[in-house]
C-alpha positions in Angstrom: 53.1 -27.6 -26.8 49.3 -26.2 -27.5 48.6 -26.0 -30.9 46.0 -23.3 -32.0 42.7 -24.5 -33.7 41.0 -21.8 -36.3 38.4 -20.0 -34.7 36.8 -19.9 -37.8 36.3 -23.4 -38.5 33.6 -24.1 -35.8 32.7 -28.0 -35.5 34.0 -30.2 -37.7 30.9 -31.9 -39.4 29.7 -35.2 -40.3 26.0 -36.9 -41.2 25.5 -39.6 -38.8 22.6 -42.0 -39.2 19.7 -39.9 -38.3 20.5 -37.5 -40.8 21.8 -34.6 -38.1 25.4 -33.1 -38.8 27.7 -34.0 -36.3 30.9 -32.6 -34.8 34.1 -34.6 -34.0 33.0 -35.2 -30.4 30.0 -36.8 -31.9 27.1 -34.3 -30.8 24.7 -33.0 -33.6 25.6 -29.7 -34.6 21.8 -28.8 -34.6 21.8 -25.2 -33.0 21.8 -22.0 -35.0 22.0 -18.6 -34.9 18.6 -17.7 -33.5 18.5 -20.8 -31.0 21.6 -20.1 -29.5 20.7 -16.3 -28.9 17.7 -17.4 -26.7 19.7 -19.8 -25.0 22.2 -17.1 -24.5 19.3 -14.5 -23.3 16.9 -17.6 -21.5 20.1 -18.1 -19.2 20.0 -14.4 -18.3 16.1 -15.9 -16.9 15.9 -18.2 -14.3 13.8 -18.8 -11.1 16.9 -16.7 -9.2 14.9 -13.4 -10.7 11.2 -14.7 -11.4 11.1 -16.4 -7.4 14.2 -15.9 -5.3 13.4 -11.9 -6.0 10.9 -11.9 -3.9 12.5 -13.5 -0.9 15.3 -10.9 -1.3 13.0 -8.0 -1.8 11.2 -9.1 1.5 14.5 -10.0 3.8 16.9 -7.2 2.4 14.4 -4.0 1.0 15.5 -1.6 -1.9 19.0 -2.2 -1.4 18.8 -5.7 -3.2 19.5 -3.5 -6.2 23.2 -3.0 -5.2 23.8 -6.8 -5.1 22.3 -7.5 -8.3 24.5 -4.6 -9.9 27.7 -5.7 -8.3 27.1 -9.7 -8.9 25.9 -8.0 -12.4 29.5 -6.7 -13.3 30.8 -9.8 -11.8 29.6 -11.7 -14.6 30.1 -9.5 -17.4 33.5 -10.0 -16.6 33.3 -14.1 -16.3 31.0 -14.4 -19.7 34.0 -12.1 -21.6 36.4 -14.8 -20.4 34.2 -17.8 -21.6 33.9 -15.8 -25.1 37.7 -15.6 -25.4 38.0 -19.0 -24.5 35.2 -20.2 -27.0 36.8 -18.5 -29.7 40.5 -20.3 -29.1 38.6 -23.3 -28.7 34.7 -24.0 -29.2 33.9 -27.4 -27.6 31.2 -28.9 -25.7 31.9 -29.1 -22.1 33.6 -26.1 -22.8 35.2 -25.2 -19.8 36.0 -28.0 -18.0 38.4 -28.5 -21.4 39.8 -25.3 -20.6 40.5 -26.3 -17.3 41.8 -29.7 -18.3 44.1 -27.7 -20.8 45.6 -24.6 -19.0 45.2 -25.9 -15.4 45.5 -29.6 -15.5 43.5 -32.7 -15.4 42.7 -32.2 -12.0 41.4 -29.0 -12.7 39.0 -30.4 -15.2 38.2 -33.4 -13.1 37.2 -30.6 -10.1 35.1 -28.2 -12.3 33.5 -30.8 -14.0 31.5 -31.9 -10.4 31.7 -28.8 -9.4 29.1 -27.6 -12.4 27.0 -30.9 -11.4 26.7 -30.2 -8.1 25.9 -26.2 -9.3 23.1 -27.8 -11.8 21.9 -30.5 -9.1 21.3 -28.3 -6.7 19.8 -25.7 -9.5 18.1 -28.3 -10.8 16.3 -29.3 -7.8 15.4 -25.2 -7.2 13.3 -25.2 -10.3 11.3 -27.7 -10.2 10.7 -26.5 -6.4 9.8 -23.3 -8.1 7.6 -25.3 -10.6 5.3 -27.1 -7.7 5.4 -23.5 -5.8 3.6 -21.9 -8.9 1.4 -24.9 -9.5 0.5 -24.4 -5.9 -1.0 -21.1 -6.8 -3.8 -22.5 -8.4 -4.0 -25.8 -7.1 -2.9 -25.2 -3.5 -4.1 -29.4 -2.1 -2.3 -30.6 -5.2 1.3 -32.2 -3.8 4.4 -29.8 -4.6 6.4 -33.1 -4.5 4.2 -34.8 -7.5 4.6 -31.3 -9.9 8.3 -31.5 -9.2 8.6 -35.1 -10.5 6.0 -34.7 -13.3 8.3 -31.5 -14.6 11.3 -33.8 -14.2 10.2 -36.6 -16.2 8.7 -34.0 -19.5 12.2 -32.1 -19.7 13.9 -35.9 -19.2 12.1 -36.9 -22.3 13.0 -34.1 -24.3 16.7 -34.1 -23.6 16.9 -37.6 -24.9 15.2 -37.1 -27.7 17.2 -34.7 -30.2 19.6 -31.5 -29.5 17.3 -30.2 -32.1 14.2 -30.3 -30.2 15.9 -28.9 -27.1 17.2 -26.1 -28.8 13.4 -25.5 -30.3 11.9 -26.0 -26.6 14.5 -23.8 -25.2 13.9 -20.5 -28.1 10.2 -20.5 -27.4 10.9 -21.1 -23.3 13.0 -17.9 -23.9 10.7 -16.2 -25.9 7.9 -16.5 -23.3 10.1 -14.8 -20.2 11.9 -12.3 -22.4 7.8 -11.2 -23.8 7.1 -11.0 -19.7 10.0 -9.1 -18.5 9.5 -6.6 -21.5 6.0 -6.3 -20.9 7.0 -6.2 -17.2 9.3 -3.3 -17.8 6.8 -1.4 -20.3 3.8 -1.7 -17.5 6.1 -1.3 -14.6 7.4 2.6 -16.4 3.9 3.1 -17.0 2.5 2.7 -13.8 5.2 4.8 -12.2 5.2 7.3 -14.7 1.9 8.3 -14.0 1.6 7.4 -10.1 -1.0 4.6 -10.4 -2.7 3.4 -7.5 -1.3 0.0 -6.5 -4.3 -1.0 -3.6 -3.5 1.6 -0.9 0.0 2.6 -2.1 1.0 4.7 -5.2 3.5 3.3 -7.9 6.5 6.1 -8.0 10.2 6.3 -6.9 9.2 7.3 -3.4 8.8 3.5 -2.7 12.5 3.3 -2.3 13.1 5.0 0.6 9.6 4.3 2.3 9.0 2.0 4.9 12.7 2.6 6.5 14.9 4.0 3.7 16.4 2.7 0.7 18.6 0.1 3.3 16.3 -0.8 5.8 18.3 -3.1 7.8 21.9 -1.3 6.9 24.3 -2.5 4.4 25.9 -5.4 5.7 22.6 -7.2 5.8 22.8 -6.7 1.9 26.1 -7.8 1.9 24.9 -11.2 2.8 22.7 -11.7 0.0 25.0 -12.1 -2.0 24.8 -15.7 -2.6 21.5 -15.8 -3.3 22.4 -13.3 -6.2 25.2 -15.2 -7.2 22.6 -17.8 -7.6 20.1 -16.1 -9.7 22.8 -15.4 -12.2 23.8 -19.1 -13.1 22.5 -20.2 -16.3 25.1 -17.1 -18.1 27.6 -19.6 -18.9 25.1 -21.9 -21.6 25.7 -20.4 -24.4 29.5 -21.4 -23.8 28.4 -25.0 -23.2 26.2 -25.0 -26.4 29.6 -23.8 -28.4 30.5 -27.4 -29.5 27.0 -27.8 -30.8 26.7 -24.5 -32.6 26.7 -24.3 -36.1 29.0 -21.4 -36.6 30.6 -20.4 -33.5 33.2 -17.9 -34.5 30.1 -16.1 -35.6 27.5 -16.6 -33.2 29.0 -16.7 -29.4 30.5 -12.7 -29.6 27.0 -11.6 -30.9 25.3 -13.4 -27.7 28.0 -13.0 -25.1 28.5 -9.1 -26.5 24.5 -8.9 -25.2 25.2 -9.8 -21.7 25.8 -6.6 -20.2 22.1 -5.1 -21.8 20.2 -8.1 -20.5 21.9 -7.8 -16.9 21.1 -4.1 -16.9 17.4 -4.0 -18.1 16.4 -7.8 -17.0 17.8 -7.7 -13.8 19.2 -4.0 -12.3 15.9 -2.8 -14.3 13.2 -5.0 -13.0 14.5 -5.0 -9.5 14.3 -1.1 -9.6 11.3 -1.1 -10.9 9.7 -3.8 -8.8 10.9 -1.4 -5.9 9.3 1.5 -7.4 5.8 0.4 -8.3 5.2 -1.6 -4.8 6.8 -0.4 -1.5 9.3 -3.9 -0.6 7.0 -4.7 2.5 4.3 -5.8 -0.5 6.6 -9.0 -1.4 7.2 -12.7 -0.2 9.3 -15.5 -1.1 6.1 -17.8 -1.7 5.3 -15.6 -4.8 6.9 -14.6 -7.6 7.4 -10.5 -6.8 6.8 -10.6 -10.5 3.2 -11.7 -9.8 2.3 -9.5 -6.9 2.5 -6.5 -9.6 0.6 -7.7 -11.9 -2.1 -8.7 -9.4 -2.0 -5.5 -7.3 -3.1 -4.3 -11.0 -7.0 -5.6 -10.1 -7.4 -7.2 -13.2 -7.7 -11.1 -11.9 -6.1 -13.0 -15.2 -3.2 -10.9 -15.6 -1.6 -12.3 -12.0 -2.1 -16.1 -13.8 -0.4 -15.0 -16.7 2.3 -13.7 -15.4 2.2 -17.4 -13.1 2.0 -19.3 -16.2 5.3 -17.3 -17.9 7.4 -17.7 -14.5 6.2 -21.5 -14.8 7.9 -21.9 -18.1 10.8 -19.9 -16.6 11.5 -22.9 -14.2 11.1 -25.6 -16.6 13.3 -23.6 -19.0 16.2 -23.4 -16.2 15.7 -27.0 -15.4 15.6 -28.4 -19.2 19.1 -26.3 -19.5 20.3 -28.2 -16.5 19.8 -31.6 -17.5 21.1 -30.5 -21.2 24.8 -28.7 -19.8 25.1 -31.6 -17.5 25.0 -33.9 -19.9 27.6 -32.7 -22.4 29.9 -32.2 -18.8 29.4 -35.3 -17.9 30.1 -36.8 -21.1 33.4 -35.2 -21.4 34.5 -36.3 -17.5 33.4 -39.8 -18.8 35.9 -39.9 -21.8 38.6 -39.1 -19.8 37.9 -41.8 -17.6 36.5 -39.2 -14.6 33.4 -40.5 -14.6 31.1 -43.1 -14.7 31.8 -45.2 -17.9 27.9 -45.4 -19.1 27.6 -41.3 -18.9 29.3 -41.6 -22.2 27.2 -43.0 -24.3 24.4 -41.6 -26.6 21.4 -42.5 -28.1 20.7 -42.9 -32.1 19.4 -39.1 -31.8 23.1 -38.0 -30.9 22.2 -37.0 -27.3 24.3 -38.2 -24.1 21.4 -40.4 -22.6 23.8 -41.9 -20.1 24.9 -38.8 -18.7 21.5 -37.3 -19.1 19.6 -40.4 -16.8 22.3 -40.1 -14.5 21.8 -36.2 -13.5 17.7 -37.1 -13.6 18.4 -39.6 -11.3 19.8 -37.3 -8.7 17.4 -35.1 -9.4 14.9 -37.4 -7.8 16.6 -36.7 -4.8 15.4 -32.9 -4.9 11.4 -34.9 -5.2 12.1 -36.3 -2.3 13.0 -32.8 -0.4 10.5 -31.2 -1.9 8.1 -34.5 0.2 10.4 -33.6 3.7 10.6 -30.1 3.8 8.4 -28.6 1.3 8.9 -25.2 3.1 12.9 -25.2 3.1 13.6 -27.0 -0.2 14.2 -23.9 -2.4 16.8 -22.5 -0.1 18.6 -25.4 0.9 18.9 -26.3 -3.2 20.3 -22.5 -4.1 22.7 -22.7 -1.3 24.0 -25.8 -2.7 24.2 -24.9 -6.3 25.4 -21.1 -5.5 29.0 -23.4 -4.4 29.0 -24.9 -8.1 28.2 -21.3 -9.8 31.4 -19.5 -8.0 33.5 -22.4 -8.2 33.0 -22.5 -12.6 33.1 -18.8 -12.6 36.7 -19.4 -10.8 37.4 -21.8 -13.2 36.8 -19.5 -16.5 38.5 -16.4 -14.8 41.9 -18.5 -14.5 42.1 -20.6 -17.2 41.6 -17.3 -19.7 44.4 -15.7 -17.3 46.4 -18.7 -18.1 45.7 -18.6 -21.9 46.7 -14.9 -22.0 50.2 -16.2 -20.3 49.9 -19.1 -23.1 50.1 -16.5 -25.9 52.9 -14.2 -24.2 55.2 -17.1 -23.9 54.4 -17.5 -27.6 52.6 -21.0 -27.2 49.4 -20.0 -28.8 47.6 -17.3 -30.6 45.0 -15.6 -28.7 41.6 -14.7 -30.7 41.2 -10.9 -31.6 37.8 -11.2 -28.7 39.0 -10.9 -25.8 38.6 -10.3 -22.0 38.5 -6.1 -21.1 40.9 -5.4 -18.7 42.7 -8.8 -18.1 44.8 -9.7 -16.2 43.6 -7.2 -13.7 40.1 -7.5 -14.0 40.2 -11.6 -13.6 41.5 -11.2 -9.8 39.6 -8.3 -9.1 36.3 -10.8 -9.4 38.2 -13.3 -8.6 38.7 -11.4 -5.2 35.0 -10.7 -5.3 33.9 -14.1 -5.0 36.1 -15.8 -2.3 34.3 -12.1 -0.5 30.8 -13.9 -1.7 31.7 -17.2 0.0 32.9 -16.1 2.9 30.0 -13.5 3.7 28.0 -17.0 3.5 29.6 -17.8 6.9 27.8 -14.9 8.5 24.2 -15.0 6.9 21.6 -15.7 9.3 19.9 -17.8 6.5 20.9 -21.3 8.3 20.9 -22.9 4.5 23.6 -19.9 3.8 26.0 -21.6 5.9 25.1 -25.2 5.6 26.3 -24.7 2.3 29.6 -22.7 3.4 30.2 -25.8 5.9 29.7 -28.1 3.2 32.8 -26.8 1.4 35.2 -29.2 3.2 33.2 -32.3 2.3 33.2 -31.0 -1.2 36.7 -30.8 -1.0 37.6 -34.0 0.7 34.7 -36.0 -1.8 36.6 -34.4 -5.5 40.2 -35.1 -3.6 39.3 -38.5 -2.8 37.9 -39.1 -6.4 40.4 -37.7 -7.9 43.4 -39.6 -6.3 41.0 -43.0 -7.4 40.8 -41.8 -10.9 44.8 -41.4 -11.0 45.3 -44.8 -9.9 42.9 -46.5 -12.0 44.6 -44.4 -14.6 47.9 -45.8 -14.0 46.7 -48.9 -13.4 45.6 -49.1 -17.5 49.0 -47.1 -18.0 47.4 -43.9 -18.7 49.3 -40.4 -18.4 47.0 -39.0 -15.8 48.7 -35.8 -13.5 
């Protein structure tokens, strides 16, 4: 039988010994209103739009737009699935719960990694991204030293206090949400009134310049895809940050409900207009497209500004990592999934265990960043794009199962829920397995490195999970 928590009752609290208010899972329930917005709208921000853009924009032309509108709808659907599963439930490591509960364990124990490896390899993108912007003004300086030194700050804060992330996190988001909307103010400007952008001229005509609005034909943007799919990860936060919120049944519809603005103006917005001010031929994946614009502009500190805000950007994404894996990790720990030290937390309330452990990998993407300095941004989006499409998976079916849940009479479903359902969960559902196996046919070799790595994945949470059921039933535990 599932019983039915209140919504409205949000975390049950407690004052530990540092003087935070805790929850029943033992996290500080230090996140309100106006920090969980920004997390909601910095996870709309990552490195997938500020640096992966460009790449796209020079590889694919205009067209990128379509993929970034598709992928877009994609995940209005998945974060209207995490709010309905919040609501019946908020809980940190939020979904792999869900999964636990209206999959099974397995399920749980699979999506759990899953979301590491999505965050590892995420994690190791950003601070890529971090040493490639630091390279822009210190081009001798080491990428592989600005990716550990980034590394070891966030580290520090995510030990510290939930509090201070949240507080890092707000003004992170506050930073790219203040560039994009100056972005997209500039951006209508300049093609409003045909500016002269070095010897092109800012205005729509750009899209269908220099070989049409699809250059090299539509399949070709068909298989950029996964690098879309990437630049949308981060979405799913705010659902992580639901056990540590302060009044859930309140805040998560207000910042989920946003979703569908932030995808249209932040990303369908900016893409369009980065197409219309600068013909796509102007961009490259070793810059942030964001950065080209505003130094095609001629005035020489506006191009370091902009640098500076898609700096913070990367950091942000990466300080989000190490916080969602840590409350993920935390919760495979206490059901004996993993590693018995990623359960335990610091005086401050935060899961230090779990948090050391994912920095620890992390150190992996330093040393990728030393080998192939060049590659190491592709090869670590590839990876984590297989972690983002298997948790959207994840949140489609176990909300399809809750909605079977209620009709059997088992539970009561909250009044916010998925549009469309049941329909619209194996429509995407449909839509990503496409995603995946359009990876098989990219001509990016990283594209299908990570399509080939899908077995291994398979056979590696398989094996752990058959060792985890017989330790289980080893200590007598009802593990299926």
């Amino acid at each position: 039988m599932v019983t039915t928590p209140d919504p409205s009752d949000g975390a049950t609290a407690a004052t530990g010994p540092t003087g935070q208010r805790g929850n029943e899972e033992g996290y500080a329930t230090g996140l309100g209103n106006r920090q969980v917005q920004m997390i909601a709208m910095g996870g709309a921000i990552g490195v997938g739009l500020f640096l992966g853009a460009g790449g796209l924009l020079e590889e694919m032309g205009p067209g990128i737009i379509l993929s970034y509108l598709a992928c877009g709808v994609a995940v209005f659907f998945v974060m209207r699935a995490l709010g309905e599963l919040v609501l019946y439930r908020p809980v940190s490591g939020s979904f792999v719960e869900y999964a636990r509960e209206f999959i099974g364990p397995w399920a749980g124990f699979a999506a759990g990694w899953m979301y590491w490896v999505n965050w590892v390899g995420s994690g190791v993108a950003e601070i890529t991204a971090a040493g490639i912007y630091i390279g822009k003004w210190f081009p001798e300086f080491p990428q592989w030293i600005t990716a550990l030194l980034s590394l070891l700050v966030l580290l520090v804060v995510n030990l510290l206090s939930v509090r201070l992330f949240g507080e890092l996190e707000f003004w992170f988001s506050v930073i790219k949400v203040l560039a994009i909307v100056s972005f997209l103010v500039v951006g209508t400007w300049l093609v409003a009134t045909g500016a002269e952008m070095g010897e092109t001229t800012a205005g729509v005509g750009n899209l269908f310049s220099h070989g049409g609005f699809l250059p090299l034909g539509l399949p070709v943007v068909l298989m950029s895809l996964q690098g879309v799919i990437f630049a949308y990860a981060s979405m799913e936060m705010a659902g992580i940050a639901a056990g540590e919120t302060k009044n859930p049944a309140k805040v998560m519809p207000r910042a989920i409900n946003n979703v569908i603005v932030r995808i249209a103006l932040f990303y369908v917005g900016s893409l369009l207009l980065l197409c219309m001010v600068l013909p796509w031929t102007a961009y490259s994946g070793t810059e942030s497209p964001f950065v080209t614009v505003f130094s095609s502009i001629g005035v020489p500190w506006i191009g370091d500004i902009m640098n500076f805000v898609v700096l913070t950007a990367a950091l942000s994404s990466c300080n989000s990592g190490l916080y969602s894996t840590g409350r993920i990790l935390r919760s495979l720990s206490l059901n004996g999934e993993a590693p018995s030290f990623t359960a335990r937390m610091n005086s401050q309330r935060a899961p230090y265990g779990a948090v050391l452990f994912t920095a620890a990998v992390f150190l992996l993407g330093v040393l990728l960043n030393y080998a192939l300095p060049d590659k190491a941004f592709e090869i670590a989006t590839s990876v984590s794009s297989l972690g983002v499409i298997a948790t959207w998976a994840v949140l489609l079916y176990s909300q399809l199962r809750l909605r079977e849940f209620a009709r059997q009479g088992r539970l009561r479903r909250p009044s916010y829920r998925m549009p469309g359902s049941p329909y619209t969960n194996w429509i995407v559902l449909g839509f990503l397995a496409l995603v995946l196996v359009l990876a098989g046919f990219s001509s990016d070799i990283a594209a299908r490195w990570s399509l080939y790595a899908v077995p291994l994945l398979v056979v590696g949470i398989t094996v752990g999970w058959r060792v985890v059921r017989r330790r289980s039933a080893s200590c007598g535990a009802d593990v299926r």
